[in-house]
Backbone as a ProteinNet text record, in pm:
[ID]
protein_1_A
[PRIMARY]
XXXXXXXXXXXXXXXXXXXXXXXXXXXXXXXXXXXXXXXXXXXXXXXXXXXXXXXXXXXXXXXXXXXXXXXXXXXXXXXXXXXXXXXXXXXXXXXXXXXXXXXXXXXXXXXXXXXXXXXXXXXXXXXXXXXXXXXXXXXXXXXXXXXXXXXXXXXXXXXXXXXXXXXXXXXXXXXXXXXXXXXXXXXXXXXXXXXXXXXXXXXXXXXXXXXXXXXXXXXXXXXXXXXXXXXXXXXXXXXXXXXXXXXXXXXXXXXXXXXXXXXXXXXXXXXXXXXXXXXXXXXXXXXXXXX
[TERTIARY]
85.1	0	88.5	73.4	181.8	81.5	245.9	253.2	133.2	40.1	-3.4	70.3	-7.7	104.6	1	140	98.4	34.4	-58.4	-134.6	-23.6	-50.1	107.1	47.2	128.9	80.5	28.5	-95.3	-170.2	-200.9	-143.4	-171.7	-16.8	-50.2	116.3	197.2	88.5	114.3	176.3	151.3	176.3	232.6	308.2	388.5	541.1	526.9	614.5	690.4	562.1	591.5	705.2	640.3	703.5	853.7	915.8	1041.8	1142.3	1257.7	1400.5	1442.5	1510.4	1540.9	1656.6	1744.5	1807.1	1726.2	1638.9	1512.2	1406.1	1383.7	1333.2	1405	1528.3	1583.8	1621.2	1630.2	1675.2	1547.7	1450.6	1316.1	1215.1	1276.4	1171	1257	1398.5	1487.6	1589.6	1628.6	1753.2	1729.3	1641.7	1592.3	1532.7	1592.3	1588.6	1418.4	1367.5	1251.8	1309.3	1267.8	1309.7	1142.8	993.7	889	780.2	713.4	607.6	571.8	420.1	310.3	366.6	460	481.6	603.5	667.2	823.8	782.4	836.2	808.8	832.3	815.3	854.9	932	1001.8	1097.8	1246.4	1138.7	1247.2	1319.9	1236.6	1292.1	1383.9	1468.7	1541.6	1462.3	1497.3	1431.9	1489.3	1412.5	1444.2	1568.3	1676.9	1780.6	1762	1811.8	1826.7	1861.8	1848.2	1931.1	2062.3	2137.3	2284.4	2243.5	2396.9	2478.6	2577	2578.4	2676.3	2608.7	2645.9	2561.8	2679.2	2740.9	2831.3	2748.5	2752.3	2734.1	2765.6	2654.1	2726.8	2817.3	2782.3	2852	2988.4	2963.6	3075.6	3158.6	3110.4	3191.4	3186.7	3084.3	3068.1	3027.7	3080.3	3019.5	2922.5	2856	2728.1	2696.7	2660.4	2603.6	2384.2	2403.9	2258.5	2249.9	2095.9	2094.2	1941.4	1898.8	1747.9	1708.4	1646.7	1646.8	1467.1	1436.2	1276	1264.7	1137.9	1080.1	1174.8	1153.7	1162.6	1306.6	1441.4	1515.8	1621.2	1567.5	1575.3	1638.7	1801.3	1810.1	1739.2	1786.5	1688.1	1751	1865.2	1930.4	1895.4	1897.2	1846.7	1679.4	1605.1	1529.2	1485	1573.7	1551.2	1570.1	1729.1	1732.8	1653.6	1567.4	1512.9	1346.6	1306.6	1166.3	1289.2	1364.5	1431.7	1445.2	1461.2	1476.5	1347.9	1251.9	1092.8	1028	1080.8	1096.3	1151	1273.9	1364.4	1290.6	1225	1249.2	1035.9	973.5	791.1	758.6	808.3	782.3	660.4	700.1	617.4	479.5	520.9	364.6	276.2	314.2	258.5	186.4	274.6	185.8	83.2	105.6	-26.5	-135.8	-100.6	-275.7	-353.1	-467.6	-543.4	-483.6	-418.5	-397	-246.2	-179.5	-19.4	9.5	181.9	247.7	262.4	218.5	200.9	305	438.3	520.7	499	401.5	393.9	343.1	200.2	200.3	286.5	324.8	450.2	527.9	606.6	693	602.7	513.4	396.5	383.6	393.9	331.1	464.3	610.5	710.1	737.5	713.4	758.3	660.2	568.1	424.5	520.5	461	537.3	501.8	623.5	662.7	705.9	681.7	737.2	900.5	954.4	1101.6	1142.5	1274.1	1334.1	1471.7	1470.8	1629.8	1692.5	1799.3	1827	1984.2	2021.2	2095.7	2193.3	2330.7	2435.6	2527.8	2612.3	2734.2	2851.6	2976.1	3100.7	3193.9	3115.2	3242.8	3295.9	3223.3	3258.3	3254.1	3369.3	3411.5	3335	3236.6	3121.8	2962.5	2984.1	2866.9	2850.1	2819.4	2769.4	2658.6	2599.7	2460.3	2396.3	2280.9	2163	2138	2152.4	2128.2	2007	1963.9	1793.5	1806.1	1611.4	1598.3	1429.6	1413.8	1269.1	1214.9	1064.3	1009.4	882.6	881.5	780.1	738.5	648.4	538.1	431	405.1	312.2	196.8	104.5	11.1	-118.3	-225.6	-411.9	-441.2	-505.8	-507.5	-716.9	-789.1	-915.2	-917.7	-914.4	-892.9	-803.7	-726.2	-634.2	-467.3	-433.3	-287.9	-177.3	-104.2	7.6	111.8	236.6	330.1	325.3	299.3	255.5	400.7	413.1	555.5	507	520.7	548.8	583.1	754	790.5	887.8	981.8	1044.7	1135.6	1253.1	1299.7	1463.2	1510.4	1653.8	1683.3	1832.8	1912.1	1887.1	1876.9	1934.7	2037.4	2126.7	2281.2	2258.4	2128.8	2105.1	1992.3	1943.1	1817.3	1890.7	1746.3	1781.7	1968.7	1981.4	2127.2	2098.5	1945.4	1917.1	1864.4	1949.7	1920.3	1760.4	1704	1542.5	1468.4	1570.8	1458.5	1507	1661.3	1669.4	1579.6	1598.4	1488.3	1357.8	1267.5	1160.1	1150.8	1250.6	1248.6	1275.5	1313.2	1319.8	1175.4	1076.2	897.6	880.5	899	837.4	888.3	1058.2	1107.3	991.6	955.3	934.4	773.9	680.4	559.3	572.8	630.3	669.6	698.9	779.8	810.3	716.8	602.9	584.7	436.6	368.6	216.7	183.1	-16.5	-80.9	-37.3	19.7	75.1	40.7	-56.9	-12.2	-21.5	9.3	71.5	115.3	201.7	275.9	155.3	158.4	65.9	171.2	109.6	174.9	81	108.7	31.7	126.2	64.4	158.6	82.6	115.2	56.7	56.7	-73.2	-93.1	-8.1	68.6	171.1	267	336.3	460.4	499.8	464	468.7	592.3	736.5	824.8	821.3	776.8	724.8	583.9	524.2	441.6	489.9	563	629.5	725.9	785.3	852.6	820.3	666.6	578.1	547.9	513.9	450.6	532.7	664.9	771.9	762.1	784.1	775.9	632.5	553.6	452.9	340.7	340.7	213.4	130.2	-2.5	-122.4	-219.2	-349.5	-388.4	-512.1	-470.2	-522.3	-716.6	-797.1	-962.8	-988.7	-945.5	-972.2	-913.6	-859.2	-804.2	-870.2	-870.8	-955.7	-1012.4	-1179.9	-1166.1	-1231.2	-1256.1	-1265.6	-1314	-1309.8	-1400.6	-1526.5	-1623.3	-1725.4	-1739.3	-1727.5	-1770.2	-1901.5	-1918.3	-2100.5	-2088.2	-2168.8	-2201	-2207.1	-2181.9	-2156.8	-2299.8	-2344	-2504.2	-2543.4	-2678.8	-2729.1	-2770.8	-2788.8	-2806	-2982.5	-3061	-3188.9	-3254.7	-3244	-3285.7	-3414.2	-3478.7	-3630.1	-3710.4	-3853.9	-3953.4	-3953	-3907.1	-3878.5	-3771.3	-3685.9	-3558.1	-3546.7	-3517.8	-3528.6	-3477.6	-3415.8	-3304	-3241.5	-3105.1	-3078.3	-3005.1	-2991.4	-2895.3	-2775.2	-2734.2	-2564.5	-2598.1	-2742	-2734.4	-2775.4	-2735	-2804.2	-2943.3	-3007.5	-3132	-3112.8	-3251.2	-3271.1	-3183.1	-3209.3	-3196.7	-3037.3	-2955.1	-2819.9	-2774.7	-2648.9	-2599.3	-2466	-2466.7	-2438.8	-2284.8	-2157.6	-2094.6	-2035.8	-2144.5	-2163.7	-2211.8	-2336.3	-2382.3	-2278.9	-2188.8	-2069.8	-1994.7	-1935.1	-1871.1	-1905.4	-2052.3	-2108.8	-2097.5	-2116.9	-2111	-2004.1	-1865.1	-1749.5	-1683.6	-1714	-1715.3	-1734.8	-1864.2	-1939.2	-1922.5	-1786.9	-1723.7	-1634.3	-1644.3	-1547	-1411.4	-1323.5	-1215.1	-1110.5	-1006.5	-915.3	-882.4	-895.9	-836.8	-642.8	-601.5	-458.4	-381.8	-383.4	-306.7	-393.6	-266.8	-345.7	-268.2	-349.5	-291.4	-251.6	-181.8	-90	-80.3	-74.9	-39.7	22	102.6	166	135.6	53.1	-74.4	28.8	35.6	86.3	-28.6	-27.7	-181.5	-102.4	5.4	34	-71.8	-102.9	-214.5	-176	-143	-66.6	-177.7	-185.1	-312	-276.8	-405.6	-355.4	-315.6	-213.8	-149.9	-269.7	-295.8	-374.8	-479	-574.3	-662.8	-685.4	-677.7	-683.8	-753.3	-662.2	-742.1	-801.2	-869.7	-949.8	-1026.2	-1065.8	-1111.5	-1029.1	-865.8	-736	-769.3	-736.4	-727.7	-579.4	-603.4	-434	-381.1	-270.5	-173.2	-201	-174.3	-188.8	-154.7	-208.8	-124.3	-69.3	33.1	109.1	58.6	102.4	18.8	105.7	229.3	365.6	369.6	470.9	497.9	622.7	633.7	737.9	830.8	955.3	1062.4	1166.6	1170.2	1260	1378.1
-119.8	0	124.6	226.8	289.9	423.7	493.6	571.6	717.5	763.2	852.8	988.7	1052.8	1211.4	1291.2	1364.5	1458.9	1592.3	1679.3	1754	1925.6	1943.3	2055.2	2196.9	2244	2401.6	2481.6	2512.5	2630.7	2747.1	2783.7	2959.8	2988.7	3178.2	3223.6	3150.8	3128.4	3122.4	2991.7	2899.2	2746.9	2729.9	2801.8	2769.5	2813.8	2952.7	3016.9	2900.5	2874.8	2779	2598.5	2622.1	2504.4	2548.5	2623.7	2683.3	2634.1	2612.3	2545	2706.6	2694.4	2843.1	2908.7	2821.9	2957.3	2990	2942.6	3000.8	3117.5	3090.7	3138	3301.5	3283.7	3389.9	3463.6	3382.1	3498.1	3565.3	3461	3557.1	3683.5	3625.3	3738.9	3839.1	3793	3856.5	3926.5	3908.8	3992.2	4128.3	4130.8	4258.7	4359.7	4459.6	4594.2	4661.2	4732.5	4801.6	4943.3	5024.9	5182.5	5259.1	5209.1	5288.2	5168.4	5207.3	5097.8	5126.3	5104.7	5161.5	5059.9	4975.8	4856.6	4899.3	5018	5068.2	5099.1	5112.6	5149.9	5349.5	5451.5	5500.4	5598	5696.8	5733.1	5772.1	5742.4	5742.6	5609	5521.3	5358.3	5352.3	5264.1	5233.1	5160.6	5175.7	5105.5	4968.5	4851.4	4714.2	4690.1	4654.1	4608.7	4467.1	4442.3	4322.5	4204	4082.7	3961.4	3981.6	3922.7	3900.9	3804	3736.6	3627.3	3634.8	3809.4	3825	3978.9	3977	4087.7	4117.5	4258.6	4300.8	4404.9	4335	4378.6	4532.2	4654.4	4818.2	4842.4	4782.3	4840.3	4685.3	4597.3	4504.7	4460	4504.9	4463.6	4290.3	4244.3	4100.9	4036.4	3937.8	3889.5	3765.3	3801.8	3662.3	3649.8	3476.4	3480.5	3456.4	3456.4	3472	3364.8	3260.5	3174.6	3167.8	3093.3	3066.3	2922.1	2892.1	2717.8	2697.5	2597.4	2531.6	2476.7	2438.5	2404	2232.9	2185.9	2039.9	1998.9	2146	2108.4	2140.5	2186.1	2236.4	2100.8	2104.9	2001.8	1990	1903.1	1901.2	1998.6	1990	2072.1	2262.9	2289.2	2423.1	2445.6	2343.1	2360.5	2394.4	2301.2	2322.9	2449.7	2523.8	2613.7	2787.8	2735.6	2817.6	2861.9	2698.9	2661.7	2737.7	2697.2	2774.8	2899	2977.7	3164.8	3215.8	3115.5	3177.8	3150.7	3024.7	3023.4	3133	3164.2	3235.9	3386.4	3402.4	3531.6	3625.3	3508.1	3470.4	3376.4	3325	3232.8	3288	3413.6	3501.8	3584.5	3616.2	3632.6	3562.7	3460.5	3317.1	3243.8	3267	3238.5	3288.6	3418.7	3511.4	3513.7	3442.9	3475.9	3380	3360.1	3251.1	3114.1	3117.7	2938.3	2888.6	2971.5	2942.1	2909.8	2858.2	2815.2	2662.7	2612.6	2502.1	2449.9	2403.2	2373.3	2271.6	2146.5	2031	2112	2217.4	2285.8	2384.6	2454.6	2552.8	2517.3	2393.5	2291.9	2241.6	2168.1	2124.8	2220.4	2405.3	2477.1	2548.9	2526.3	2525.4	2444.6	2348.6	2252.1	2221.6	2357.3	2343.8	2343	2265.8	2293.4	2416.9	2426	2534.6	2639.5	2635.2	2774.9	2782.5	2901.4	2910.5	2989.1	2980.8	3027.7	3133.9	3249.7	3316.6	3291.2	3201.9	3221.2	3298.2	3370.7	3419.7	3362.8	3306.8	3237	3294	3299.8	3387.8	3304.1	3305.8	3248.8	3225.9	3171.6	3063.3	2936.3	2922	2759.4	2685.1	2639.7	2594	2520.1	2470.4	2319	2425.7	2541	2628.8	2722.1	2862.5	2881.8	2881.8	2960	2879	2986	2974.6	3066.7	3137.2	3286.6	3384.4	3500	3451.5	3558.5	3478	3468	3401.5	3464.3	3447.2	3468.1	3365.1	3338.2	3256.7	3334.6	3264.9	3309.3	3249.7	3270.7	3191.7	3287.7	3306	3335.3	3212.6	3306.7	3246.9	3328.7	3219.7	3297.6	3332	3454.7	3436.9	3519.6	3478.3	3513.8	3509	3411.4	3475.5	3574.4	3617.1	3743.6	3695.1	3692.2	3680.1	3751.2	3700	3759.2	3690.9	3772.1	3699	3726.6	3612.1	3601.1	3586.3	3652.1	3638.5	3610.7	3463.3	3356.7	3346.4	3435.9	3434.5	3582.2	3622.8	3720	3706.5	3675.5	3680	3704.6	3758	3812.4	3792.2	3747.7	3729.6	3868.3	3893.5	4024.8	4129	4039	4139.8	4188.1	4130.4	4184.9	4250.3	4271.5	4382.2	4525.1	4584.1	4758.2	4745.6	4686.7	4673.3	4727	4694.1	4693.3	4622.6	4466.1	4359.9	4290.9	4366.7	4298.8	4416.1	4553.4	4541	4500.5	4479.9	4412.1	4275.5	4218.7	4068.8	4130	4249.4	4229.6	4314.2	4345	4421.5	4288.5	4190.1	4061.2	4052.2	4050.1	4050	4126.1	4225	4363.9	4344.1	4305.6	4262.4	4158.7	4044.1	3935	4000.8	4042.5	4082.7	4158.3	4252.4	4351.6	4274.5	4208.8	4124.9	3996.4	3946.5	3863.8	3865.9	3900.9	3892.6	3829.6	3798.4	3897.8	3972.9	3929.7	3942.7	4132.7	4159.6	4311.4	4351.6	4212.4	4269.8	4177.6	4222.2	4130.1	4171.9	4023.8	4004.7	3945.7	4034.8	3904.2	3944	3890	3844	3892.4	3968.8	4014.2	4019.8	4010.3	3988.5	4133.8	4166.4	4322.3	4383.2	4275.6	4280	4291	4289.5	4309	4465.2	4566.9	4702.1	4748.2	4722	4721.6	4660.4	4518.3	4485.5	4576.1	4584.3	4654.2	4796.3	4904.8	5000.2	4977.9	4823.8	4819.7	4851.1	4723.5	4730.4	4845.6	4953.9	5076.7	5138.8	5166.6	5267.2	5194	4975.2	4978.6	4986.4	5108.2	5096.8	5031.6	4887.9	4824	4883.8	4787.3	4902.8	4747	4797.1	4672.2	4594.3	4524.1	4441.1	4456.5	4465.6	4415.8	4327.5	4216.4	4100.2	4047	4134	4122.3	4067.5	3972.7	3983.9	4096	4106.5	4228.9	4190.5	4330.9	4306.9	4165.8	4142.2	3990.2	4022.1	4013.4	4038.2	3894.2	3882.3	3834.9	3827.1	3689.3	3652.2	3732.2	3789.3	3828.6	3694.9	3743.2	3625.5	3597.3	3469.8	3461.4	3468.3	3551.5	3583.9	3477.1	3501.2	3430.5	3490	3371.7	3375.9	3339.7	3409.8	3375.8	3334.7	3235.1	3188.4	3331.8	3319.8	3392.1	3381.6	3306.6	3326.6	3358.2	3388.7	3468.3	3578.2	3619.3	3789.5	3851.8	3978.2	4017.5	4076.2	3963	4067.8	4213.1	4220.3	4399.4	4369.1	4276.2	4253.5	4237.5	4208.1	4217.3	4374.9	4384.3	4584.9	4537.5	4629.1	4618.3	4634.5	4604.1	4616.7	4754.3	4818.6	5001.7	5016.3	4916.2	4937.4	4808.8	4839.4	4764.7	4629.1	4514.6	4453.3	4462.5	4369.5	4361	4221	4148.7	4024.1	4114.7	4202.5	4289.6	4387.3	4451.6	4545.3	4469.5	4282.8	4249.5	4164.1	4170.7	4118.4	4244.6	4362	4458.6	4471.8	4462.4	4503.2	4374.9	4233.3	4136.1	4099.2	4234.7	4239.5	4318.5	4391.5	4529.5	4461	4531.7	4455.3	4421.6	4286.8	4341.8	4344.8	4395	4380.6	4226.5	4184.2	4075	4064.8	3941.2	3946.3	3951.6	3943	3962.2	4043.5	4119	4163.5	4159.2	4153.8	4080.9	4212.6	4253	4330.6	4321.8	4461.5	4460.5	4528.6	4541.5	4655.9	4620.5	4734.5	4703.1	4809.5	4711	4803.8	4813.9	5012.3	4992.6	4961	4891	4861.4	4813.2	4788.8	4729.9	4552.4	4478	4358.5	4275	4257.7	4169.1	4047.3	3945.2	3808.5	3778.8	3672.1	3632.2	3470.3	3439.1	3278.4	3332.7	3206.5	3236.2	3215	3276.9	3287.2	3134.2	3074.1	2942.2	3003.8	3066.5	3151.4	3042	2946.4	2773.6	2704.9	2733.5	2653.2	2719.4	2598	2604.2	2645.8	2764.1	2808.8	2762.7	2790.9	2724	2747.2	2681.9	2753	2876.5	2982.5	3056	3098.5	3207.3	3180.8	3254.2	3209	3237.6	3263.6	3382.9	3390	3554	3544.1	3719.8	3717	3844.8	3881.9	3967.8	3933.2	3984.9	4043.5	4190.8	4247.6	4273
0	0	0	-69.1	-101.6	18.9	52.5	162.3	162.4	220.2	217.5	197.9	97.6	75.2	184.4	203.2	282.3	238	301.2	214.8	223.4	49.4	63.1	110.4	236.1	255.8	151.7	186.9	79.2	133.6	232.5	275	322.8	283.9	351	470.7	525.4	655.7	685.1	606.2	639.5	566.3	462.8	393.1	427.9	498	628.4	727.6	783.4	889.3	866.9	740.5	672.5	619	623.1	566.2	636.4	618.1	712.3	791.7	928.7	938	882.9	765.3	720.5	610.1	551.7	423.4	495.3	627	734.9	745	805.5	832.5	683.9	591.4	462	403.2	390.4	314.6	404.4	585.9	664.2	756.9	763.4	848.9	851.1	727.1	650.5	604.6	553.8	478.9	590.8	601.2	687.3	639.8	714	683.5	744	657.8	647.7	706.1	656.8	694.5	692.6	806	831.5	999.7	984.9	1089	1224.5	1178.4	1295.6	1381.5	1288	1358.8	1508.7	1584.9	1719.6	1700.6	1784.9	1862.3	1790	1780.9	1714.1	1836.9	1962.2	2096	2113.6	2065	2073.6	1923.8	1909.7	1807.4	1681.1	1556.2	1450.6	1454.2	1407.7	1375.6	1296.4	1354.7	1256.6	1215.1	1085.7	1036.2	1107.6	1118.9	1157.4	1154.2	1244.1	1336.6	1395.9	1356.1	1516.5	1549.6	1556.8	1671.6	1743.6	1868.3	1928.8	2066.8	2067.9	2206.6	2318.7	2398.8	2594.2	2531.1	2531.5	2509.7	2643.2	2725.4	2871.4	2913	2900.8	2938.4	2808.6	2668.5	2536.3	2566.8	2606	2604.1	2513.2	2451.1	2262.7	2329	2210.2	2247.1	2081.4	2063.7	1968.4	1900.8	1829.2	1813.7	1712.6	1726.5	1620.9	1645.3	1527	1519.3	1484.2	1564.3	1620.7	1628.4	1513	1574.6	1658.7	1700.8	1844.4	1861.9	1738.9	1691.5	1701.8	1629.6	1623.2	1748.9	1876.1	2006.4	2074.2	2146	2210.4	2302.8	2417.5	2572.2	2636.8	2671.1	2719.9	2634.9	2553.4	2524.3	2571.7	2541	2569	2713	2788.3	2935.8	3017.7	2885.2	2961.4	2921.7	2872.7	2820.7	2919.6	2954.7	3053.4	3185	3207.8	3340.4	3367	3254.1	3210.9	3230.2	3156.8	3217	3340.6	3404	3596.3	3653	3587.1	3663.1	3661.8	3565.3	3533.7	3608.3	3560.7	3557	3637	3762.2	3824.3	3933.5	3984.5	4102.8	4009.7	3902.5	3824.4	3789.1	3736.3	3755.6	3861.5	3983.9	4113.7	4158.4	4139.3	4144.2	4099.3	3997.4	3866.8	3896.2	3857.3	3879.6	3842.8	3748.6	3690.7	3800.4	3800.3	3931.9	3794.7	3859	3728.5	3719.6	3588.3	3561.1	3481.8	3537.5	3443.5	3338.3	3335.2	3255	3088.9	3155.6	3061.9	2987.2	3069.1	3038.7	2912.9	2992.5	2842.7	2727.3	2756.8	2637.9	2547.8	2566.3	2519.7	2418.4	2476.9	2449.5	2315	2291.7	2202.3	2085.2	2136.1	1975.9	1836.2	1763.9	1626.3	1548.3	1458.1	1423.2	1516.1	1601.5	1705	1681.3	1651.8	1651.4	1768.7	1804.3	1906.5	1868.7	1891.5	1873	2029.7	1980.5	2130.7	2113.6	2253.7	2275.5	2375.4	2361.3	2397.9	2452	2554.1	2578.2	2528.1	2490.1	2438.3	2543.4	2643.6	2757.4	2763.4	2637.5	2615.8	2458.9	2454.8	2312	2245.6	2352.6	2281.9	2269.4	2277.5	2349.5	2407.6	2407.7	2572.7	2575.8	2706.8	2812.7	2748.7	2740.8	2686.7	2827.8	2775.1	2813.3	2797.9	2703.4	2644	2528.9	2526.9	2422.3	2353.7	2270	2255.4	2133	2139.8	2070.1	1979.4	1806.4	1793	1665.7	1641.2	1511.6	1456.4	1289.9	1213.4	1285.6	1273.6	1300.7	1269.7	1326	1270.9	1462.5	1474.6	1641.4	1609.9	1633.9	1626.3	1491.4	1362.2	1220.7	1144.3	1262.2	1200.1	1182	1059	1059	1118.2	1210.7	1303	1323.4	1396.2	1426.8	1585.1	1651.6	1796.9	1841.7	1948	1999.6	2176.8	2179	2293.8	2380.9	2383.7	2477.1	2450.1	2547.6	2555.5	2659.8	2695.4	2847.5	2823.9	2947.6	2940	3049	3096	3248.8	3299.9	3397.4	3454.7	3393.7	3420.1	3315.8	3153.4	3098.9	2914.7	2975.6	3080.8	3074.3	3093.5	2975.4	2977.9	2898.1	2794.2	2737.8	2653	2581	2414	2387.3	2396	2326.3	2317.9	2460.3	2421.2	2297.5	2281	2145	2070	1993.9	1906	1876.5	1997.6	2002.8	1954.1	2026.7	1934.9	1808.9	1791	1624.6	1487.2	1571.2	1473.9	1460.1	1556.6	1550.7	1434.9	1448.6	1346.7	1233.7	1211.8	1044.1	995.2	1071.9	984.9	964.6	1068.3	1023.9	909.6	871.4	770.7	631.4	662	542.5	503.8	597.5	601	446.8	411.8	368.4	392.3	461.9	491.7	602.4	674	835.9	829.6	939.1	946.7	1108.2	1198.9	1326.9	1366.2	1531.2	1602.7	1748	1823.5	1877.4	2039.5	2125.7	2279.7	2351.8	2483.4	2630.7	2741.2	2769.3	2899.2	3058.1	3168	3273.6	3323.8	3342.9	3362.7	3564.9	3598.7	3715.5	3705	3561.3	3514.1	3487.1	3538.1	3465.3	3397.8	3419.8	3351.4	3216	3182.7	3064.7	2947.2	3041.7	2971.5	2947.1	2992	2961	2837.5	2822.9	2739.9	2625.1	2635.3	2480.5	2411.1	2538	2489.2	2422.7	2450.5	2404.9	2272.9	2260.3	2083.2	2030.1	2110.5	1960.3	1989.5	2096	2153.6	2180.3	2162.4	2261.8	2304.6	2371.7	2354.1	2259.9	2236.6	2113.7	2131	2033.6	2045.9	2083.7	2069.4	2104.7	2237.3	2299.5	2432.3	2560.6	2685.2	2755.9	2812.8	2886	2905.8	3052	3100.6	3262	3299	3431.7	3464.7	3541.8	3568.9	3691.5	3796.1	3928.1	3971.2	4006.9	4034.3	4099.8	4231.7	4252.4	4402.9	4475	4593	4738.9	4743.4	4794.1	4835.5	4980.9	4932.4	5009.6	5106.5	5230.5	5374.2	5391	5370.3	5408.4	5491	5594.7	5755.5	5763.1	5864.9	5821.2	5951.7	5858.6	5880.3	6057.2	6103.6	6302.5	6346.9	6254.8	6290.3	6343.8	6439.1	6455.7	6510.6	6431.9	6449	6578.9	6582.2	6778.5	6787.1	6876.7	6896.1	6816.6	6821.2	6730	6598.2	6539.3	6410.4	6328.8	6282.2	6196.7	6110.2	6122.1	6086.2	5914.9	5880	5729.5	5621.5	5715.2	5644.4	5659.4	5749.7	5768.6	5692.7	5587.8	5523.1	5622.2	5616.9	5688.4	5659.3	5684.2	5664	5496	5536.9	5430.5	5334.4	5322.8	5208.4	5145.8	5238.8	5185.4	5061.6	5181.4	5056.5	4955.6	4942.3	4771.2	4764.5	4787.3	4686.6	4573.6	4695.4	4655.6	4587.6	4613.7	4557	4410.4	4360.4	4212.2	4142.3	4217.7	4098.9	3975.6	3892.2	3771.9	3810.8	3750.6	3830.3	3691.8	3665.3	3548.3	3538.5	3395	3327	3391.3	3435.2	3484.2	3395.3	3262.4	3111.2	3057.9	2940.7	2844.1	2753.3	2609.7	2501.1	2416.6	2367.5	2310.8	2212.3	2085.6	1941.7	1865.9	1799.9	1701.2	1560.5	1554	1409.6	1285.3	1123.2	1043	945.9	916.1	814.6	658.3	613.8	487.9	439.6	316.1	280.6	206.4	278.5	229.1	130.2	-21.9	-87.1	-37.5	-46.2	-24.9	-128.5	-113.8	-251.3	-237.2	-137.7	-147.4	-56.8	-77.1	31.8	164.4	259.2	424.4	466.1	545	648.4	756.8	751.3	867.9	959.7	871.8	979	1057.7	989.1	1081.8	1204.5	1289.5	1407.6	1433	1532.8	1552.9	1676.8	1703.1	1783.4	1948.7	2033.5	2136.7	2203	2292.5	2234.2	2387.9	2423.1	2504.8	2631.2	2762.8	2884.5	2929.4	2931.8	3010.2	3002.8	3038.3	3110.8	3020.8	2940.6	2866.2	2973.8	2910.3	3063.6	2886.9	2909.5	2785.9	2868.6
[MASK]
+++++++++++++++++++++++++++++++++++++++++++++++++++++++++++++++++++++++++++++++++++++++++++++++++++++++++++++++++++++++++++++++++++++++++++++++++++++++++++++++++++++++++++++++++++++++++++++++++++++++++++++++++++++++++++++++++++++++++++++++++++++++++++++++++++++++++++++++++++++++++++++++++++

């Protein structure tokens, strides 16, 4: 019985995804963008092209830069990569409703197609240890074509260097270059305010499709029977109790703990094929960007 073919990518997007990463890095990453609604800021720096090589401005420390799929990720990179987002998102995580779930965490790590730039320091002849890395994938997120960026994280010593915007100006090259693609899309934990200051300076705002406030159920009410009656320690009808204060305050809106983030370009990109607006898209990421 001869082998089933596999069915061949028919949208930008899956045909992207399907690319090796040096076809990857030459058709979406090489090429510089000079004007486009996605540039950040004119206080923040413009997107430079792809590099693998990148120097410390303050320690002249060389590091290199490479771009690695989810698939072709050793264990060891991989691991140390789930460790950078412990290290870095472990206490925001705890906080939110879900805590941090590492089984998922990694599961969510190793989606296919997701690529990784990771960032290496040069202490070691077989390697060095990943130091900042970020992850990201074209993708459909509500029907809309984007490049969702996953993850974001830096040691201590590369924060406030630069290097996290260079990392997300690689976002903005490939959306730019990408067709239909006309934004870059993340998730940020609205407890992170240094992160979210970051986004803003490149240009972020927050997305429509974003979660939006939550309401809680009010607390329930306590229905005392018809021979109940009320003693001196309880407050009468006309005085609000203490249980009534907090359903009140219980049923105020409260802010969503993420919010999903966008840097929208108005280019006008035609489709070259037609949109899988039915594909089901990828999971998408539940982490705290650390620039």
């Amino acid at each position: 019985m001869a082998p089933k073919r596999q069915r061949a990518p028919t949208s930008p997007i899956e045909r992207t995804n399907s690319k090796t990463d040096q076809d990857f890095i030459s058709d979406y990453l090489q090429t510089s963008i000079s004007s486009s609604a996605l540039l950040p800021p004119s206080s923040s720096p413009a997107p430079k092209p792809w590099t693998t090589k990148w120097t410390h401005p303050k320690t002249n420390n060389q590091y290199t830069i490479s771009l690695v799929r989810s698939d072709k990720l050793s264990k060891e990179e991989l691991q140390a990569c789930f460790d950078l987002v412990k290290e870095t998102s472990y206490d925001d995580y705890q906080n939110s409703k879900d805590k941090w779930q590492p089984r998922k965490k990694m599961e969510e790590m190793k989606s296919p197609g997701l690529r990784y730039v990771l960032v290496q320091d040069n202490k070691s002849e077989n390697g060095g240890s990943i130091r900042a890395f970020t992850s990201l994938m074209p993708t459909y997120e509500e029907g809309q074509p984007v490049v969702y960026c996953y993850e974001i994280h830096l040691k201590p010593e590369l924060q406030g260097s630069g290097l996290g915007s260079l990392l997300m100006g690689f976002h903005v090259i490939v959306a730019t270059n990408l067709p239909p693609i006309t934004k870059v899309m993340l998730t940020c934990f609205l407890s992170n305010e240094r992160a979210l200051g970051f986004y803003k300076r490149h240009g972020f705002e927050t997305d429509d499709i974003s979660p939006g406030p939550r309401k809680f159920p009010p607390l329930a009410e306590d229905n005392p029977s018809d021979e109940e009656k009320p003693s001196e320690d309880k407050p009468s009808e006309d005085q609000p109790s203490e249980a009534q204060s907090s359903e009140a305050q219980s049923s105020e809106d409260k802010p969503s703990e993420r919010k999903r983030l966008k840097a929208e370009t108005s280019e006008d990109h035609s489709l070259t094929d037609k949109q899988n607006e039915d594909g089901k898209s990828n999971p998408k990421p539940s982490q705290d960007e650390k620039p």
